[in-house]
C-alpha positions as CSV (number, residue, x, y, z in Angstrom):
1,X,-39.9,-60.4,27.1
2,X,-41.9,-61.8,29.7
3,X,-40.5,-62.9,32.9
4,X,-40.6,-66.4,34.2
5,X,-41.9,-64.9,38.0
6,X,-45.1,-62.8,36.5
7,X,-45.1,-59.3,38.0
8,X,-43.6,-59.5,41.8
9,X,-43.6,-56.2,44.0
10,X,-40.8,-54.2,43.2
11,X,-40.4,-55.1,39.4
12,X,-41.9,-51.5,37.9
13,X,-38.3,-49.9,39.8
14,X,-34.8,-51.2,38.2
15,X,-32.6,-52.9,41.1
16,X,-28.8,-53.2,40.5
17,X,-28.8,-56.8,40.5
18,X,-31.0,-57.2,37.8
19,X,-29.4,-54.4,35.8
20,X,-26.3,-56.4,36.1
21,X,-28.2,-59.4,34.5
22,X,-29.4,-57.6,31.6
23,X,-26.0,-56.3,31.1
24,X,-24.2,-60.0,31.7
25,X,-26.2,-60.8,28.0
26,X,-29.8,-62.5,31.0
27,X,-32.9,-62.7,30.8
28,X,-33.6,-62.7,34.2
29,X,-34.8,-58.9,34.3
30,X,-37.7,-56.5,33.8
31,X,-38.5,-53.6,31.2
32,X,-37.4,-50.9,34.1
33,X,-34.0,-52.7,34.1
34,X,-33.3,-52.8,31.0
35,X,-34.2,-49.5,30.2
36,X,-32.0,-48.5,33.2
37,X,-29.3,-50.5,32.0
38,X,-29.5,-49.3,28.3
39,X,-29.2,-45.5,30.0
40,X,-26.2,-46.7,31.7
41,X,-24.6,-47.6,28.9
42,X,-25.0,-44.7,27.0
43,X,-23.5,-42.6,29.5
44,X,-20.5,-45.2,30.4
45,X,-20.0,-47.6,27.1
46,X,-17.3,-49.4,28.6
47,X,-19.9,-51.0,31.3
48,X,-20.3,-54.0,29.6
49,X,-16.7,-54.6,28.7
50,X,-16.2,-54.3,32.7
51,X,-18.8,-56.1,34.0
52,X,-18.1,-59.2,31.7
53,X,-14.8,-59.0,32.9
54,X,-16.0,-59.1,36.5
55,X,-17.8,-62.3,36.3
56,X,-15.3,-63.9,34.0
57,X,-12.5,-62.9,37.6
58,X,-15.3,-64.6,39.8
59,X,-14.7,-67.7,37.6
60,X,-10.9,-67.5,37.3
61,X,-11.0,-67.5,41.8
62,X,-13.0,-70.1,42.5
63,X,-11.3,-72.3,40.1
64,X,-7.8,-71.2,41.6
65,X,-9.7,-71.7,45.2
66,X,-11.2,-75.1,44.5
67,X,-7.7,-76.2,43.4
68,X,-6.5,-74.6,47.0
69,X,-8.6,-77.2,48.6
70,X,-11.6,-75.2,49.2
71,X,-15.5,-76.4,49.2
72,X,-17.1,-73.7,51.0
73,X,-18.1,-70.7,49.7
74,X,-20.1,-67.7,51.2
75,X,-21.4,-65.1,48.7
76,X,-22.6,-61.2,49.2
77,X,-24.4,-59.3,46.9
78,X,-25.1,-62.4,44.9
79,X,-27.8,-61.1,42.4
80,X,-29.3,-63.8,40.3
81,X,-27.2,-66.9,40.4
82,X,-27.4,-67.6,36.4
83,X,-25.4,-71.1,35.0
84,X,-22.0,-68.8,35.4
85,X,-22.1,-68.5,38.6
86,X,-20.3,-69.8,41.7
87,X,-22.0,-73.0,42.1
88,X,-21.7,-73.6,38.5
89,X,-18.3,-73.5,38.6
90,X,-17.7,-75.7,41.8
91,X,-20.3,-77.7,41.7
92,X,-19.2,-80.1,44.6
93,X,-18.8,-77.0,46.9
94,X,-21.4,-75.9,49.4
95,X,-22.5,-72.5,48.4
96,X,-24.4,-70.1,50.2
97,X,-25.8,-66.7,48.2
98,X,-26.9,-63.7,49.9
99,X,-29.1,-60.6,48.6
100,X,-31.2,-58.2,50.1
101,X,-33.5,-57.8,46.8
102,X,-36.4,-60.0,47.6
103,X,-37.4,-60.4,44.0
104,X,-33.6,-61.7,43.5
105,X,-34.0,-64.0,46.1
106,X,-37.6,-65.3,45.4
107,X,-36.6,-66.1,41.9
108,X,-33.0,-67.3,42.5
109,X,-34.3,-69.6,45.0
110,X,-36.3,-71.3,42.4
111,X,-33.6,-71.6,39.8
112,X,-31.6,-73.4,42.6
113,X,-34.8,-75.9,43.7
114,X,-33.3,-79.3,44.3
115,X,-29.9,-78.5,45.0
116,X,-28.8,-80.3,47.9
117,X,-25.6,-77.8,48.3
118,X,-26.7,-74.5,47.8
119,X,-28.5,-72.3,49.7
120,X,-30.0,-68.6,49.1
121,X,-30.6,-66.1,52.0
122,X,-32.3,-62.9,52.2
123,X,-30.1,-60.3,54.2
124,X,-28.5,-57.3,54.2
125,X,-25.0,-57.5,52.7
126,X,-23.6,-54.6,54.9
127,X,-25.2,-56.0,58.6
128,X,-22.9,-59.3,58.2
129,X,-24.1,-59.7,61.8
130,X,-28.0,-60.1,60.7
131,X,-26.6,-63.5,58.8
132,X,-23.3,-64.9,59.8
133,X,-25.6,-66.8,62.2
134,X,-27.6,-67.7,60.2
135,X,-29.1,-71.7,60.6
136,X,-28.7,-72.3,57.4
137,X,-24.9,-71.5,57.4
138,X,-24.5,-73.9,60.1
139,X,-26.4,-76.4,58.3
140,X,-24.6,-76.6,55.2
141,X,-21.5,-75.6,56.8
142,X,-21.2,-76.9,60.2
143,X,-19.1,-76.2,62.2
144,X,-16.7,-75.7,59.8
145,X,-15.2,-71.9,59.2
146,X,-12.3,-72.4,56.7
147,X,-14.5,-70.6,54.0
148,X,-14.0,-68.7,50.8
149,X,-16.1,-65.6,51.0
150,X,-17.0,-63.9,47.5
151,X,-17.1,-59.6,47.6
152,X,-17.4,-58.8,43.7
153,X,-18.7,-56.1,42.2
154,X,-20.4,-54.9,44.8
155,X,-17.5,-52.1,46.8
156,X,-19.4,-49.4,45.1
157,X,-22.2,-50.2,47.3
158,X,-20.5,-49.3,50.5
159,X,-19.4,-46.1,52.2
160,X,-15.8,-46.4,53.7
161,X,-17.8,-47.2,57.1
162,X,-20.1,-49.8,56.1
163,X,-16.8,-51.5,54.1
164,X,-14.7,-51.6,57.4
165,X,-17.5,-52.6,59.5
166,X,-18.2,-55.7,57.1
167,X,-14.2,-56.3,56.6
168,X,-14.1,-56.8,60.3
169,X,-16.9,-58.8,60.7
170,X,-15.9,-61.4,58.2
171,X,-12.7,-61.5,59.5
172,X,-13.3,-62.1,62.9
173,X,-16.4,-64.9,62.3
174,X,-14.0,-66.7,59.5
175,X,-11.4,-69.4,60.6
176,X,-7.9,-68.6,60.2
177,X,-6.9,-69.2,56.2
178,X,-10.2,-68.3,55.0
179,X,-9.8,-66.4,51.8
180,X,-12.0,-63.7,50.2
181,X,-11.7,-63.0,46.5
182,X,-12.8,-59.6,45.7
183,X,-13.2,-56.7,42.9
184,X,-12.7,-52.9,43.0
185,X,-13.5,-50.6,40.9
186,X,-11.6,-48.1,40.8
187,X,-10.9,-44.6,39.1
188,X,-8.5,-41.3,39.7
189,X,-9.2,-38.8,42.5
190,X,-10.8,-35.6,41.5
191,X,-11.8,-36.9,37.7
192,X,-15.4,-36.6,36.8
193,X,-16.8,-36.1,33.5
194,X,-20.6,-34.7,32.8
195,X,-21.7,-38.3,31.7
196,X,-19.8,-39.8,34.5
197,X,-21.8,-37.9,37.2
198,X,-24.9,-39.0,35.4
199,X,-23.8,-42.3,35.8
200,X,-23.9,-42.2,39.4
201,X,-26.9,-39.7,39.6
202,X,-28.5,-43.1,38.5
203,X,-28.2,-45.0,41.0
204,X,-28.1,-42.4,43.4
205,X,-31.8,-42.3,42.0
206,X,-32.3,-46.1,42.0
207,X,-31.7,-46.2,45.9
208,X,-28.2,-47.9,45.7
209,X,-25.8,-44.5,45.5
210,X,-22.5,-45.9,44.1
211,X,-18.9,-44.9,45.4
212,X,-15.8,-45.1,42.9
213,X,-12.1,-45.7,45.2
214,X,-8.8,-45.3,44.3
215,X,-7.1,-48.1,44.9
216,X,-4.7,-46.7,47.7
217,X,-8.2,-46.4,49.5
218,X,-9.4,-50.0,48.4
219,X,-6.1,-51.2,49.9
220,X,-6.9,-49.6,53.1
221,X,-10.6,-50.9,53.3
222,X,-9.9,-53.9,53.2
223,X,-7.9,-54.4,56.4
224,X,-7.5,-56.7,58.3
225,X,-8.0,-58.7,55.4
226,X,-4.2,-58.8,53.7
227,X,-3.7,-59.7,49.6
228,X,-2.0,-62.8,48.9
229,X,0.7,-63.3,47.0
230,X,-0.7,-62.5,43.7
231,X,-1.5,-59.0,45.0
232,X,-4.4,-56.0,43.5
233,X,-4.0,-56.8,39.6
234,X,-5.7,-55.5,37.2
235,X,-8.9,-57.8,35.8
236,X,-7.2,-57.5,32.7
237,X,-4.3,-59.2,33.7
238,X,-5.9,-61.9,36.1
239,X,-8.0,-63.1,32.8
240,X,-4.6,-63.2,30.8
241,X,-5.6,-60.3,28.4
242,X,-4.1,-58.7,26.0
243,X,-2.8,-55.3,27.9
244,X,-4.9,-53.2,24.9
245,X,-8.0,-54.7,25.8
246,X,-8.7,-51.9,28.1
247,X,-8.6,-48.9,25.8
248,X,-8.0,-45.2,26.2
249,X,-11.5,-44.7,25.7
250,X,-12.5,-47.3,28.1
251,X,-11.5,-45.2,31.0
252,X,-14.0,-42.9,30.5
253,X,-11.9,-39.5,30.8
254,X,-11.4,-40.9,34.6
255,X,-9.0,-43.5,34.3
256,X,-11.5,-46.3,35.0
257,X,-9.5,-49.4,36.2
258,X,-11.0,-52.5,37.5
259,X,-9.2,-54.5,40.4
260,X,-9.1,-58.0,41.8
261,X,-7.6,-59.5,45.0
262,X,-7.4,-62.4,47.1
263,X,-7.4,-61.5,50.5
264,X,-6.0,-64.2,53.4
265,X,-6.3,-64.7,57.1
């Protein structure tokens, strides 16, 4: 299958946010990510089980933070902003996405041409400093800070520093009551499996290396963010799903579990 942007710089190497399309049931991908993403599976055939279950969590919060009474929303590690995303959802909220893949961001920002309350912005997603400046925050924004900030599926992107060093930032720029909805993914200490570590010998190939948690260390990362009410639950039982969804085999011999949170300040 063609792609709608022709053949930008960059599309001959599979990118995580495109993978992540592909495996979300897009089309907004190349033949490297696909065949990246059809490897992944392979070697981890729970992935797309997971990663639906992800984007279906990044639904569920903004619904439950729209009802809270909130109409900002600040995104990292956005990927391709597909008809299920954020500003599909809330679609009187001000949005902003941000990405570092340029390809993402050229073609996400033509997917969102013409609407007034979204914005897309190239940046780094760890170097919150490079953007939480931004004009075009302020624009959309103004002065307000009261935001909901979006951190899904993307915690196996960081190292323990780059996590607190982004935690901190966020929490210092955002106005007291801002919330951040995030995922974790999460497995036991020590576990690996042969397939497992080929898993993660792809990306570590792709140029993204990817870091499982435990959730003890999750909980620590994400200071001085604190959970709400609703606590670190399992995606499975923020979506309402039956507790067998998530089979034995599902865990992938490392007992695989997927988190979601809604941090306060």
């Amino acid at each position: 299958m063609s792609h709608p942007m022709g053949s930008p710089v960059g599309t001959d190497q599979p990118n995580a946010a495109r993978v992540y399309d592909y495996v979300l049931g897009g089309t907004h991908n190349f033949e490297a990510d696909r065949q990246a993403a059809e490897f992944m599976i392979s070697l981890v055939p729970s992935t797309r089980k997971w990663v639906r279950m992800l984007r279906a969590f990044l639904q569920e919060a903004v619904r439950l933070l729209v009802e809270e009474g909130f109409d900002r929303f600040l995104d990292l590690g956005s990927g391709l902003p597909t008809q299920d995303h954020i500003h599909a959802v809330a679609p009187h909220a001000r949005v902003i996405y941000i990405d570092i893949d340029p390809v993402a961001v050229a073609y996400s920002r033509e997917l969102l041409a013409g609407n007034p309350n979204v914005r897309y912005l190239q940046a780094d997603m760890k170097r919150p400093e490079t953007f939480l400046n931004a004009p075009e925050i302020r624009e959309l924004f103004g002065d307000e800070r009261r935001v909901a900030i979006g951190f899904n599926a993307v915690s196996p992107f960081f190292t323990p520093e780059e996590m607190r060093h982004v935690m901190q930032a966020l929490y210092d720029w955002a106005a007291p009551g801002s919330k951040m909805f995030a995922t974790f993914e999460t497995k036991a200490a020590g576990k690996m499996t042969p397939r497992m570590a080929q898993f993660l010998a792809m990306f570590e190939q792709m140029g993204q290396p990817f870091y499982f948690y435990t959730l003890e260390e999750c909980q620590e990362l994400v200071r001085p963010w604190r959970p709400d009410h609703r606590g670190f639950r399992p995606l499975v039982e923020w979506l309402g799903l039956p507790p067998d969804y998530i089979t034995e085999e599902d865990r992938e011999g490392v007992d695989l579990e997927f988190y979601g949170v809604i941090l306060e300040k």
